[in-house]
PATI-176591 format. One record per atom (N, C-alpha, C, O): residue in one letter; x, y negated, z. Coordinates in steps of 0.02 Angstrom, whole numbers, padded with zeros to 5 digits, always signed. Each point is the difference from the previous one (the first is absolute). Example, Ala and Ser with C-alpha at 12.3 -4.5 7.8 and 13.67 -1.06 7.14 Angstrom:
residues 2
A+00660+00284+00390;A-00045-00059+00000;A+00045-00060+00000;A+00052+00001+00033;S-00070-00054-00069;S+00042-00059+00003;S-00039-00055+00037;S+00025-00055+00008;
end
This chain:
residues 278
X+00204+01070-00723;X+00002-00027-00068;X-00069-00025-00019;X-00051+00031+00015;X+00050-00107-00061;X-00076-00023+00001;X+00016+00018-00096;X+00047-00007-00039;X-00120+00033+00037;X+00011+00017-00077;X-00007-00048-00049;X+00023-00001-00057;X-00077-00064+00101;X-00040-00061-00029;X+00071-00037-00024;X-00001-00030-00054;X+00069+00029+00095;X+00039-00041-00014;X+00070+00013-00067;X+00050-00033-00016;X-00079+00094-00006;X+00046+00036-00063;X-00011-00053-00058;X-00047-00039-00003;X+00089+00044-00034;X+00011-00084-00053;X-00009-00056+00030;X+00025-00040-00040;X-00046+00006+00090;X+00013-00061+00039;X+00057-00015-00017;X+00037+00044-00022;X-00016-00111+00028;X+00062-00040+00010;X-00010-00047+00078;X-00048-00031+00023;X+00100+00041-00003;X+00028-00031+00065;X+00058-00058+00014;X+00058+00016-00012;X-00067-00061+00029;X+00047-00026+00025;X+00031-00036+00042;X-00014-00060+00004;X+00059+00089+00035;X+00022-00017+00050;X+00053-00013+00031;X+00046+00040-00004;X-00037-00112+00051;X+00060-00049+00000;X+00039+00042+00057;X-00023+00049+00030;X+00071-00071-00024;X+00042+00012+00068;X-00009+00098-00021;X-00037+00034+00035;X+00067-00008-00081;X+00019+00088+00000;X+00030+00020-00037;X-00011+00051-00033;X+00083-00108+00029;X+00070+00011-00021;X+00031+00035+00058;X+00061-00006-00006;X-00080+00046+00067;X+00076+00037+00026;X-00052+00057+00035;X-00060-00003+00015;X+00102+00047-00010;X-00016+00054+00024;X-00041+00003+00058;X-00053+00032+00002;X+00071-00060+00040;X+00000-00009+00092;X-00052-00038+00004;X-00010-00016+00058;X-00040-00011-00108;X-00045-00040+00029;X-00067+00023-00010;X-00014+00056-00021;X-00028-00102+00038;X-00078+00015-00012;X-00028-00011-00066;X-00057+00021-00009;X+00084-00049-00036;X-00013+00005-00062;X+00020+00035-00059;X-00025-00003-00056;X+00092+00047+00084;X+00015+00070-00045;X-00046+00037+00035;X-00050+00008-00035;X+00044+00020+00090;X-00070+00037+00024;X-00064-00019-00061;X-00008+00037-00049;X-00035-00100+00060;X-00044+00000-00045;X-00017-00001-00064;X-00056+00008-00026;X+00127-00021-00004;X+00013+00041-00073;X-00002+00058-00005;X-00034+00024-00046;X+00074+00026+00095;X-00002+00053-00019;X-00083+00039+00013;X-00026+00036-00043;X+00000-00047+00094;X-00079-00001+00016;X-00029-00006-00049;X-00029+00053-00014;X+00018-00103-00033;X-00029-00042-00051;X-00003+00064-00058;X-00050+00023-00027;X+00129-00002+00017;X+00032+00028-00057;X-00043+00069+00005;X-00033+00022-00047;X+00038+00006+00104;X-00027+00064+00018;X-00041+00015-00017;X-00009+00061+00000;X-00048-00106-00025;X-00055-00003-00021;X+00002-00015-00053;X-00047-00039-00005;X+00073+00042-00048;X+00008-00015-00058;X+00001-00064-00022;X-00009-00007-00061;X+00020-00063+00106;X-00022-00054-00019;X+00079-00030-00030;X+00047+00008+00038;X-00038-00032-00087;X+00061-00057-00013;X+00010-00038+00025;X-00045-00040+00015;X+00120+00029+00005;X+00026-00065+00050;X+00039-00060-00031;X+00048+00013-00036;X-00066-00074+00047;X+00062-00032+00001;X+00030-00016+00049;X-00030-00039+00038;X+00096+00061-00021;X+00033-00023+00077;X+00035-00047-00008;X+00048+00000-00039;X-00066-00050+00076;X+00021-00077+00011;X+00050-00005+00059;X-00005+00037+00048;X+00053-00083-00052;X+00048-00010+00046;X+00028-00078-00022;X-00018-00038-00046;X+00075+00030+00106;X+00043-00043-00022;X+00060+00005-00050;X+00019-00046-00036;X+00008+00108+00039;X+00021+00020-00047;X+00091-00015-00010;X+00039+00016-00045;X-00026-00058+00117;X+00065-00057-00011;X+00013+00047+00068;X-00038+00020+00044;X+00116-00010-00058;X+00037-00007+00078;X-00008+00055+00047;X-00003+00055-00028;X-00001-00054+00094;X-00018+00070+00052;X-00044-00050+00054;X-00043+00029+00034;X+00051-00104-00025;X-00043-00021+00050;X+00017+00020+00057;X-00047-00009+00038;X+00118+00046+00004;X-00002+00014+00068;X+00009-00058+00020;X-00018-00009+00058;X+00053-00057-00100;X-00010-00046+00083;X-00041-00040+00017;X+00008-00050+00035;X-00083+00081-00072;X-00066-00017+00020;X-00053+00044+00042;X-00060-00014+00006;X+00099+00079+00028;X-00003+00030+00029;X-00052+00072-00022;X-00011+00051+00032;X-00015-00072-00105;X-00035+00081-00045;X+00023-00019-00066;X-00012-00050-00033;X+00056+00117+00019;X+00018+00002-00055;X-00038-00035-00043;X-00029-00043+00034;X+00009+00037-00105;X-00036-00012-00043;X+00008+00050-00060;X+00058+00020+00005;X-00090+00011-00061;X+00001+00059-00048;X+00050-00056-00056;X-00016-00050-00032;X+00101+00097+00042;X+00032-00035-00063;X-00040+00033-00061;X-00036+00050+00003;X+00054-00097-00073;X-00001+00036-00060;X-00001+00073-00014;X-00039+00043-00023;X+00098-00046+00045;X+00041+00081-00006;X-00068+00049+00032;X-00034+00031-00040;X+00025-00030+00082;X-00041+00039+00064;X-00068-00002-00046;X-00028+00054-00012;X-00002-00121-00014;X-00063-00009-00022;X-00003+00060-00058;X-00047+00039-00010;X+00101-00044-00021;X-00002+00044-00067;X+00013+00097+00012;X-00018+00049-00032;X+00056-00058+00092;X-00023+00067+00025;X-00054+00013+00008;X-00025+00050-00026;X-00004-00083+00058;X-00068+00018+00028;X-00074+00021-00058;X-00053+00030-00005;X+00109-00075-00030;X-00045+00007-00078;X-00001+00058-00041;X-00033+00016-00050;X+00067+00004+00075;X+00054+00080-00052;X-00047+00042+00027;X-00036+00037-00033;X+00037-00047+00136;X-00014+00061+00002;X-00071-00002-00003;X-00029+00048-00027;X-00013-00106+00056;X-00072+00027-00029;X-00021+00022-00055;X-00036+00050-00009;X+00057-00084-00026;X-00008+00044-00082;X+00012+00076-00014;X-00032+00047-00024;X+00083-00057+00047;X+00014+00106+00004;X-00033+00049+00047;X-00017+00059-00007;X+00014-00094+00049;X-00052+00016+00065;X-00068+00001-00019;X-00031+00054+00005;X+00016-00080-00016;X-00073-00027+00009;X-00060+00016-00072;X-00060+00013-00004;X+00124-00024-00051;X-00015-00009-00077;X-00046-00059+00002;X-00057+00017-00017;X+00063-00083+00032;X-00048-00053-00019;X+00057-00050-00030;X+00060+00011-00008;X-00092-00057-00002;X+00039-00059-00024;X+00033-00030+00038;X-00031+00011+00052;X+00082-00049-00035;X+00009-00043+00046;X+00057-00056-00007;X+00049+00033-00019;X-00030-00096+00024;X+00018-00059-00017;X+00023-00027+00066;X-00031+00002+00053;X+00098-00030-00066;X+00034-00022+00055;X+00014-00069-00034;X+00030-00009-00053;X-00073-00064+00119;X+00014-00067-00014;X+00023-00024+00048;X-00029+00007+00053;X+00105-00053-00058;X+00000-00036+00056;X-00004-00082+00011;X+00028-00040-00037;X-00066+00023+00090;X-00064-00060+00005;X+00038-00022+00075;X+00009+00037+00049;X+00010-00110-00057;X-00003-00019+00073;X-00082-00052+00005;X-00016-00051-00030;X-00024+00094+00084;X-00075-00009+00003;X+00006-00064+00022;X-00053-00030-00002;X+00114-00010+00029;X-00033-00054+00022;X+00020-00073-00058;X+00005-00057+00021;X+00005+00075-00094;X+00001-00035-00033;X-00058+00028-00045;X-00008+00059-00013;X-00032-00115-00008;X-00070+00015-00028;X+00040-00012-00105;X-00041+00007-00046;X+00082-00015+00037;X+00050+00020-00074;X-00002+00063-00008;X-00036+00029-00040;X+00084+00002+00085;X+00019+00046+00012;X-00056+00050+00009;X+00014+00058-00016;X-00071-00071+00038;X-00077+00044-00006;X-00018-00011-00059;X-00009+00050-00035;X+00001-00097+00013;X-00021-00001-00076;X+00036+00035-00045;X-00029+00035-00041;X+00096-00039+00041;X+00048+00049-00043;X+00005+00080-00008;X+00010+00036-00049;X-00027-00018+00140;X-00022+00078+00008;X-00075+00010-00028;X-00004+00050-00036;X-00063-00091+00045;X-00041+00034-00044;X+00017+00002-00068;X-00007+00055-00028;X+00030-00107-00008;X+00012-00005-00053;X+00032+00077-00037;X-00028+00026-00048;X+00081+00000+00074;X+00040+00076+00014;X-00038+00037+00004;X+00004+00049-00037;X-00057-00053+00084;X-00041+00079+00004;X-00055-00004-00051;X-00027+00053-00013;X+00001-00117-00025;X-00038-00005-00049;X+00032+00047-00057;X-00032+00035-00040;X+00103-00042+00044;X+00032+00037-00086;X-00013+00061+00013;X-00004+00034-00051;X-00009+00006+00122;X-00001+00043+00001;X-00072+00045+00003;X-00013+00049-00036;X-00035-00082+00093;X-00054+00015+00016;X-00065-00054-00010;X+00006-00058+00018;X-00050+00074-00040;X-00057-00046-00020;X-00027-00014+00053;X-00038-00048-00013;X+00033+00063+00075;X-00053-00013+00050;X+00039+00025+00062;X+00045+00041-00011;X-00057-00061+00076;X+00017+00008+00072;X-00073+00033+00024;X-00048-00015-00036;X+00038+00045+00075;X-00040+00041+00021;X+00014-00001+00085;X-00044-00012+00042;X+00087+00021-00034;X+00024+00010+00083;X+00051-00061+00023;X+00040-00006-00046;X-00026-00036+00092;X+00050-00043+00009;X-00007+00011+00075;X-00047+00012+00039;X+00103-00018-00034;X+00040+00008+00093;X+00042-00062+00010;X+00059+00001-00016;X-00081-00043+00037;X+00053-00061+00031;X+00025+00035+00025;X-00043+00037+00022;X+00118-00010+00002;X+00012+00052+00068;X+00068-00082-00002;X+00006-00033+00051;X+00027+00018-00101;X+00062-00029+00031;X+00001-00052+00080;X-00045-00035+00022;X+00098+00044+00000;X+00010-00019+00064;X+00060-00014-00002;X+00042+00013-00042;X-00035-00058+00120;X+00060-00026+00026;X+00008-00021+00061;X-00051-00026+00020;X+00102+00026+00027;X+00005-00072+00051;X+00041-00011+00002;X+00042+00040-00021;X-00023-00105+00048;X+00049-00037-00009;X+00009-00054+00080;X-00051-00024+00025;X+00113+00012+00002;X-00004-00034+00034;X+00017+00023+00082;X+00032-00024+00046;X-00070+00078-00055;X+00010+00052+00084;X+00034+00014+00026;X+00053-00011-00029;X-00045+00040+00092;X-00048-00022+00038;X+00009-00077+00038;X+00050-00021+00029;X-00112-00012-00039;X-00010-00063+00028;X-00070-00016+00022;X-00049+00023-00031;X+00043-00064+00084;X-00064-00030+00026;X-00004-00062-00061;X+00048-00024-00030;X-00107+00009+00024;X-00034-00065-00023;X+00015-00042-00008;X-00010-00042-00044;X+00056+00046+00116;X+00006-00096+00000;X+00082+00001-00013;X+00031-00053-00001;X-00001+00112-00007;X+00071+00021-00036;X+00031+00011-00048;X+00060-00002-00013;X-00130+00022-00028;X-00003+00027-00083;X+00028-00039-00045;X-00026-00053-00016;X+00090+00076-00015;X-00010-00051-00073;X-00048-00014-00065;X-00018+00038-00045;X+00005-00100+00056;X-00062-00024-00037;X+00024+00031-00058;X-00048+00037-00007;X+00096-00017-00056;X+00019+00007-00048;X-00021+00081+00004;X-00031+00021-00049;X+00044+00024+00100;X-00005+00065+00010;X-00070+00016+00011;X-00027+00052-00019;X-00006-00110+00056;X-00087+00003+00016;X-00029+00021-00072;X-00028+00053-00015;X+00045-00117-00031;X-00047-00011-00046;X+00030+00073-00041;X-00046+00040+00000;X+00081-00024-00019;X+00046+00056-00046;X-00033+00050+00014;X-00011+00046-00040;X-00013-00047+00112;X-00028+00066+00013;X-00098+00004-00004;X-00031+00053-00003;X+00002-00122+00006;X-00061+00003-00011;X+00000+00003-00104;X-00038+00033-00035;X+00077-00064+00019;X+00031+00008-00094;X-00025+00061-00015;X-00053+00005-00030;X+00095+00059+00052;X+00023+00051-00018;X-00088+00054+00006;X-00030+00037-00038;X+00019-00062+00108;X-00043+00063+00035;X-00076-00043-00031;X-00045+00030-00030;X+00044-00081+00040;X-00082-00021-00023;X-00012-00044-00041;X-00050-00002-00036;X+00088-00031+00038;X+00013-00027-00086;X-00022+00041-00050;X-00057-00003-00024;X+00108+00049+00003;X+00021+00038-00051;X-00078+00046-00026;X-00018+00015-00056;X-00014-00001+00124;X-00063+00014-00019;X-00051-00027-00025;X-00045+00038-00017;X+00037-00100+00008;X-00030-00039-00028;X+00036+00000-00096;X-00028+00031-00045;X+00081-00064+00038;X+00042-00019-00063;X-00018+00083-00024;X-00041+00000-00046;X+00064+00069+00066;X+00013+00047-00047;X-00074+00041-00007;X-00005+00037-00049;X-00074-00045+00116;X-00058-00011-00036;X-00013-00034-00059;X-00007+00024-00056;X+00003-00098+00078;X+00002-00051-00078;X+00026+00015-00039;X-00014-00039-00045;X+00055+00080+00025;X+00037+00015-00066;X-00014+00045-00020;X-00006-00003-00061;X-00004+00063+00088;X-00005+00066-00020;X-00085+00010-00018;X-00019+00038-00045;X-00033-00080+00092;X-00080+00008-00017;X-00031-00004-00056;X-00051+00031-00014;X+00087-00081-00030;X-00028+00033-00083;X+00004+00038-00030;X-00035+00006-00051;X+00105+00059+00080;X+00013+00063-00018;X-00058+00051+00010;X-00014+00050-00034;X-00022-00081+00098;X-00043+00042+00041;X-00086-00008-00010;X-00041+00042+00016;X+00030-00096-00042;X-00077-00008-00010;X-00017+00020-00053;X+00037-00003-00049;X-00108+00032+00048;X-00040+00049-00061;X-00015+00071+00012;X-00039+00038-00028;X+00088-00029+00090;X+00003+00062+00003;X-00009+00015+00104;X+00018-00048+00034;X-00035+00089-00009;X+00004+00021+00062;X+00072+00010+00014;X+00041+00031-00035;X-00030-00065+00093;X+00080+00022+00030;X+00009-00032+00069;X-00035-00051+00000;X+00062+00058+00050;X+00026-00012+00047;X+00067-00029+00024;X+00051+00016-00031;X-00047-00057+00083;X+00052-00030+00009;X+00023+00020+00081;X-00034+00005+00051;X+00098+00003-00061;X+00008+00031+00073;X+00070-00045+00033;X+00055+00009-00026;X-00061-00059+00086;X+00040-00035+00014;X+00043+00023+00050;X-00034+00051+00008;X+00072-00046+00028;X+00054+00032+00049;X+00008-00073+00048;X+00034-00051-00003;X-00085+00079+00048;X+00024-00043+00073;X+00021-00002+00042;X+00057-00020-00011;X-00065+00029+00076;X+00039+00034+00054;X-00044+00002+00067;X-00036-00047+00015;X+00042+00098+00020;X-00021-00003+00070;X+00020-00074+00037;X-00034-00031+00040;X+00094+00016-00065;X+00021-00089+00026;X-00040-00055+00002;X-00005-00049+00037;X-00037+00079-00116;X-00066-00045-00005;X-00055-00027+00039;X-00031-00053-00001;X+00031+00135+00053;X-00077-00028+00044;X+00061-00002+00065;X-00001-00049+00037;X+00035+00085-00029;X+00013+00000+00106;X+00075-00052-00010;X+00041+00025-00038;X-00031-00063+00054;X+00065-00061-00018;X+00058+00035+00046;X-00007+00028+00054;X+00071-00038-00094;X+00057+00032+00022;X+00031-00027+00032;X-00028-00054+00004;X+00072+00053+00026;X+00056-00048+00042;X+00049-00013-00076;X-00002+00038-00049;X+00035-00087+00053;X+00053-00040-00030;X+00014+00030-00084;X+00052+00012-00032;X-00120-00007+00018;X-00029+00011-00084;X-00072-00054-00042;X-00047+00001-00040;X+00082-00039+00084;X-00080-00028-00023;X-00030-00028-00065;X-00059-00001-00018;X+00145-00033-00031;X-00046+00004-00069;X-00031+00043-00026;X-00051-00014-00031;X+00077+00083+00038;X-00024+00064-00013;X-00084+00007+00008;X-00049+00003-00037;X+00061-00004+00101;X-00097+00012+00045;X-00027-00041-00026;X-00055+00011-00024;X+00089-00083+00017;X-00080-00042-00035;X+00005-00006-00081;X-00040-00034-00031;X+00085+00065+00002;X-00005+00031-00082;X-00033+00036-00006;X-00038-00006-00049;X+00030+00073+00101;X-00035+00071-00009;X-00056+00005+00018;X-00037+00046-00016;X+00019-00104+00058;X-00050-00053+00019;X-00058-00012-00064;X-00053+00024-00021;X+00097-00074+00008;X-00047-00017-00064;X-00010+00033-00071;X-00041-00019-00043;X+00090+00079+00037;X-00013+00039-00047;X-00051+00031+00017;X-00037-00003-00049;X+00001+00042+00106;X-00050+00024+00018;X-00050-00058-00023;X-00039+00013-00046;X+00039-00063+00068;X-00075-00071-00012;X+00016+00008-00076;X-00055+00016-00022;X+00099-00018-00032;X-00016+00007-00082;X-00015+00065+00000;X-00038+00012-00047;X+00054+00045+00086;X-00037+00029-00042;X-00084-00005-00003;X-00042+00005-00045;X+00041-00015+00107;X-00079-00002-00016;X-00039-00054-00029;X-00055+00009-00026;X+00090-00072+00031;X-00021-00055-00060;X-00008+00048-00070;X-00055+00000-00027;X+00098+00033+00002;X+00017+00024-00058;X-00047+00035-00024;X-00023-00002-00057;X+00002+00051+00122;X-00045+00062-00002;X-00062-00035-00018;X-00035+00031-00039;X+00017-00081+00057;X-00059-00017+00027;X+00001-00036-00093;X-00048+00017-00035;X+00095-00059+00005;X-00005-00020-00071;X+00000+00043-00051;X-00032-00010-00052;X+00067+00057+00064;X+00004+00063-00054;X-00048+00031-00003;X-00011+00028-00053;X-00033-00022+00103;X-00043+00067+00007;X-00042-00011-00078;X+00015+00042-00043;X-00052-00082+00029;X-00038-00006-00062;X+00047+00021-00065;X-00019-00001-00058;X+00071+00017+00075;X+00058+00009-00065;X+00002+00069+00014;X+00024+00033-00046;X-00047+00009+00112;X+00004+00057-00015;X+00074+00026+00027;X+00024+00056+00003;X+00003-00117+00013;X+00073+00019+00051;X+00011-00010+00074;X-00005-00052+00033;X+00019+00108-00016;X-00005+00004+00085;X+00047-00010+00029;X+00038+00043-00022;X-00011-00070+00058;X+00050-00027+00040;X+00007+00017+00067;X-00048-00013+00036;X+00107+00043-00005;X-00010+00038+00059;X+00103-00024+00023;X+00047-00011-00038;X-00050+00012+00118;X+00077-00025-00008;X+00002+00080+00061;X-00050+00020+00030;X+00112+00010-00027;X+00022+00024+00054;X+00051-00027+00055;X+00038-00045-00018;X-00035+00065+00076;X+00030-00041+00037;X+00040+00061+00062;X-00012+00015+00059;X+00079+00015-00124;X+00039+00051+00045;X+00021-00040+00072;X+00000-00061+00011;X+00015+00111+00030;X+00031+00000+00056;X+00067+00018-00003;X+00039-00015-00045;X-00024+00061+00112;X+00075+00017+00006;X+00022+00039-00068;X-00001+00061+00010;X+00018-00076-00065;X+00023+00053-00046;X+00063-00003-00025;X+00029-00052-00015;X+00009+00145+00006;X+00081-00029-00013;X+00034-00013-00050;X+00030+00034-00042;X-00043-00112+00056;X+00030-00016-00078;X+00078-00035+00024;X+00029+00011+00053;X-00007-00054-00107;X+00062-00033+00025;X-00008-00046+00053;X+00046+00000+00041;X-00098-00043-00030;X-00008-00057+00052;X-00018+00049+00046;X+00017-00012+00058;X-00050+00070-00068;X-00015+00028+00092;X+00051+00025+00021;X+00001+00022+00058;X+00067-00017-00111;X+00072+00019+00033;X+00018-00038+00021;X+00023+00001+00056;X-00027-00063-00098;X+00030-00068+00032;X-00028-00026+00063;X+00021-00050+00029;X-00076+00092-00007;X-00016-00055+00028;X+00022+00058+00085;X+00021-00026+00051;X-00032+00092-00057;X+00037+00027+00060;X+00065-00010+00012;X+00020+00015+00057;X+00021-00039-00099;X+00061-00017+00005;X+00021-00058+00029;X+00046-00005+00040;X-00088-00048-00065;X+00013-00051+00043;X-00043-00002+00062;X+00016-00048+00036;X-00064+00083-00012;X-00029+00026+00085;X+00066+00038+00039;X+00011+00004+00061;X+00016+00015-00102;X+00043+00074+00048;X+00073-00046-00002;X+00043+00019+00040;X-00028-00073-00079;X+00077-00039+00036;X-00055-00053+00046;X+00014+00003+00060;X-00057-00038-00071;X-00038-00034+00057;X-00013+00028+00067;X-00002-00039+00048;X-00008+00098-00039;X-00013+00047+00056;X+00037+00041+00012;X-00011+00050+00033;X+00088-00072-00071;X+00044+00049+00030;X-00008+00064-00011;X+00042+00030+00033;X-00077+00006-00066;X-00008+00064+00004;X-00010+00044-00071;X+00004-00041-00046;X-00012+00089+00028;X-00001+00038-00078;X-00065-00009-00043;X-00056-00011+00024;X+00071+00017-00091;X-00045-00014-00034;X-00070+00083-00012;X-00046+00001-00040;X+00060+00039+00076;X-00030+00030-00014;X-00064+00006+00088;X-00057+00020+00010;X+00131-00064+00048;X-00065-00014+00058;X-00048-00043-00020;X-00057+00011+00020;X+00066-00054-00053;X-00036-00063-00041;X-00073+00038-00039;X-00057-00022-00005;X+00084+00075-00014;X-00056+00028-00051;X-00044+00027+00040;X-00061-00010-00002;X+00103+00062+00055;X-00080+00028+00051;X-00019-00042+00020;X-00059+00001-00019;X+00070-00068+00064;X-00037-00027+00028;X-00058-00042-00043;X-00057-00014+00019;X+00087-00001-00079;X-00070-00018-00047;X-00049+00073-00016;X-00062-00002+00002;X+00088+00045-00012;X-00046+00063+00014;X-00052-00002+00031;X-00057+00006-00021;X+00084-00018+00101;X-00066-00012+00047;X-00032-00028-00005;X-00054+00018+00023;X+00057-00071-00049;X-00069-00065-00025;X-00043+00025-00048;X-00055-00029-00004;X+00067+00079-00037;X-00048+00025-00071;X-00030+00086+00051;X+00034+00039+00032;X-00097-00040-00044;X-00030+00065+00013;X+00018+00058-00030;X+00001+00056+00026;X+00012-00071-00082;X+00048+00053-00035;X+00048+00027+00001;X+00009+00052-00032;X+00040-00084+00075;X+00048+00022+00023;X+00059-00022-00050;X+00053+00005+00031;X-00046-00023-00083;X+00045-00001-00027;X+00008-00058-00076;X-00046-00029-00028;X+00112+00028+00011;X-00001-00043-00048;X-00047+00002-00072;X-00002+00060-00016;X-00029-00094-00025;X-00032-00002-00045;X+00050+00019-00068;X+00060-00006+00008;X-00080+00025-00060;X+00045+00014-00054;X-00032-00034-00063;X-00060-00010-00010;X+00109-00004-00027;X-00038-00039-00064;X-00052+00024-00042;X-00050-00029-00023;X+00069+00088+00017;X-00037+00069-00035;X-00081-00044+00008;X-00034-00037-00036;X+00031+00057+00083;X-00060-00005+00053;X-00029-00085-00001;X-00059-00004+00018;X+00073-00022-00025;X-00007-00077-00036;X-00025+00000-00080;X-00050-00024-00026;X+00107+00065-00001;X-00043+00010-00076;X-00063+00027-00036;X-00029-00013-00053;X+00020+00069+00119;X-00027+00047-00004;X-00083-00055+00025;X-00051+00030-00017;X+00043-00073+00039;X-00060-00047+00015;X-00002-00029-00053;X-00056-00019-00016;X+00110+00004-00030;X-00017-00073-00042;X-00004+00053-00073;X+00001-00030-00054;X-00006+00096+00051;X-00010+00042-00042;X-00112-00002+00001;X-00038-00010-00047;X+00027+00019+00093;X-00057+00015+00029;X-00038-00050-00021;X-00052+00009-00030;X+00093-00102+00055;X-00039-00045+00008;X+00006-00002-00088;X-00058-00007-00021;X+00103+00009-00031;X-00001+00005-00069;X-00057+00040-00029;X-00022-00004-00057;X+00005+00040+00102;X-00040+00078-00060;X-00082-00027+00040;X-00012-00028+00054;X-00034+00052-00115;X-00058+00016+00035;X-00040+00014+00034;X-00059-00020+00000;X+00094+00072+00045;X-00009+00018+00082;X-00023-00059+00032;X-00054+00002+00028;X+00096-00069-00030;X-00007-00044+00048;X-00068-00045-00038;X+00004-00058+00019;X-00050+00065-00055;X-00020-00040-00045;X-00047-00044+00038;X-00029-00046-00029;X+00018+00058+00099;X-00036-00045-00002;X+00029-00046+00077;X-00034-00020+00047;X+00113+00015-00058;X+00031-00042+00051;X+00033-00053-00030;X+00038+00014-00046;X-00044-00060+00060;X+00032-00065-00010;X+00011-00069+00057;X-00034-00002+00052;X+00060-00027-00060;X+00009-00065+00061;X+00044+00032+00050;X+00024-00040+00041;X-00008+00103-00033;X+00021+00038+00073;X+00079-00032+00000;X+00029-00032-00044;X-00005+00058+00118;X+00047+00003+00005;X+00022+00046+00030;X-00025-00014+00055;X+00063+00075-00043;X-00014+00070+00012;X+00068-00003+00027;X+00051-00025-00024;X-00064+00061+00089;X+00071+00003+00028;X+00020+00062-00006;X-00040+00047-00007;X+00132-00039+00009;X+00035+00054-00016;X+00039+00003+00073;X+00053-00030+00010;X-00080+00063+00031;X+00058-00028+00072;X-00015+00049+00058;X+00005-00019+00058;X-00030+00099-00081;X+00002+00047+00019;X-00050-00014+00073;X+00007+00042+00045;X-00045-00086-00036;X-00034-00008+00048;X+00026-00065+00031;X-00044-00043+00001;X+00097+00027+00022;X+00048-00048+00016;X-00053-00081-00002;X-00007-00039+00048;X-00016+00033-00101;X-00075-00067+00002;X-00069+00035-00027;X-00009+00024-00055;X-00039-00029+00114;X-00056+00034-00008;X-00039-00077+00003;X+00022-00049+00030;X-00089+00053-00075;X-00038-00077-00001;X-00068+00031+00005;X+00000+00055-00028;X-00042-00067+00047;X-00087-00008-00017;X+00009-00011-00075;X-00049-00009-00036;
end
């Protein structure tokens, strides 16, 4: 628990559903006494885009229970990030509620299109998926940064191990997660005189809905079960084992609070050893 981050306000996209990495860093956030707003899409379940998305319904649970849980404030908006209206309308919402942003987590994500090579990809699914993942980081910075200047605060972006080592037949993904790593440190490097630090993480194997999805479709490709699928990614991480969201939040709690005060520009991997860099 960081004590620096008690009355903070937070907010963060993509942690409308349970199962993902951004109910993890709400509840992280919360633990510490900081206020959330949890952002989502807010429409629909999204399976035949292959990760759910946080319905309404779910967002407003989530809302119930931090509050009772947690005793802080907390506000459920739903924002599709890749319309820059639709960003303007969600700050607008957390203004009635909260005077200032303090903490922001790009975490929302997507892909679309997979699996395909390059030269297979639908261009409509390409771009949807660079929209969603690096886009959106740019439009819901720009919107939310007047919430944030005057005051010290941090920005914490959600990238991916995809970012630095390139995947087989994901590639809008890798070069989205790509370039969310290069803003952040553009960002880092503009904010710093504002006193806001900017830091992105870049999980690995962690089990969320796409790392189900994604042993599932290895284990009908290879003929074989979804749980042989899982040891053998096992062996590739030194750790031995799958990553958990917890444990994702539990960094972007850290990179929020004071502890980290004097990191910024990074990109910090979550991948149990799995990508080691100089």
């Amino acid at each position: 628990m960081y004590e620096d981050l008690k009355g903070k306000t937070a907010l963060v996209t993509g942690a409308g559903k349970r199962t993902g990495i951004g109910y993890a860093i709400v509840r992280a956030l919360a633990a510490s006494g900081t206020d959330v707003v949890v952002s989502d899409l807010g429409q629909g379940s999204g399976e035949k885009d292959l990760v759910k998305t946080g319905t309404r319904g779910e967002m407003d649970d989530i809302v119930k229970e931090i509050e009772e849980e947690f005793s802080v404030s907390a506000l459920a908006v739903s924002v599709d990030v890749t319309d820059g209206e639709a960003i303007g309308q969600m700050v607008e919402e957390v203004k009635g509620r909260f005077d200032h942003i303090d903490i922001l987590c790009n975490n929302a994500g997507a892909s679309f299109g997979v699996p395909n090579a390059v030269h297979t990809y639908d261009e409509s699914a390409w771009m949807k998926t660079i929209d969603v993942n690096l886009h959106s980081v740019f439009r819901v910075s720009r919107a939310v940064l007047p919430m944030m200047m005057g005051r010290m605060g941090s920005i914490i972006n959600t990238a991916s191990r995809a970012g630095k080592v390139p995947p087989l037949f994901n590639g809008a993904y890798a070069v989205a997660k790509a370039g969310v790593i290069m803003l952040t440190k553009v960002m880092a490097k503009e904010l710093a005189g504002a006193g806001i630090r900017v830091n992105a993480i870049c999980p690995g194997q962690i089990m969320t809905d796409l790392e189900k999805w994604r042993f599932g479709l290895e284990a009908r490709f290879f003929n074989t079960t979804v749980e042989e699928r899982e040891r053998e990614m096992c062996k590739t991480i030194p750790l031995g084992r799958i990553g958990t969201p917890q444990e994702v939040g539990n960094l972007v709690a850290f990179l929020a609070s004071e502890a980290s005060s004097y990191c910024t520009g990074q990109a910090i991997n979550v991948t149990g050893g799995q990508l080691m860099e100089l």
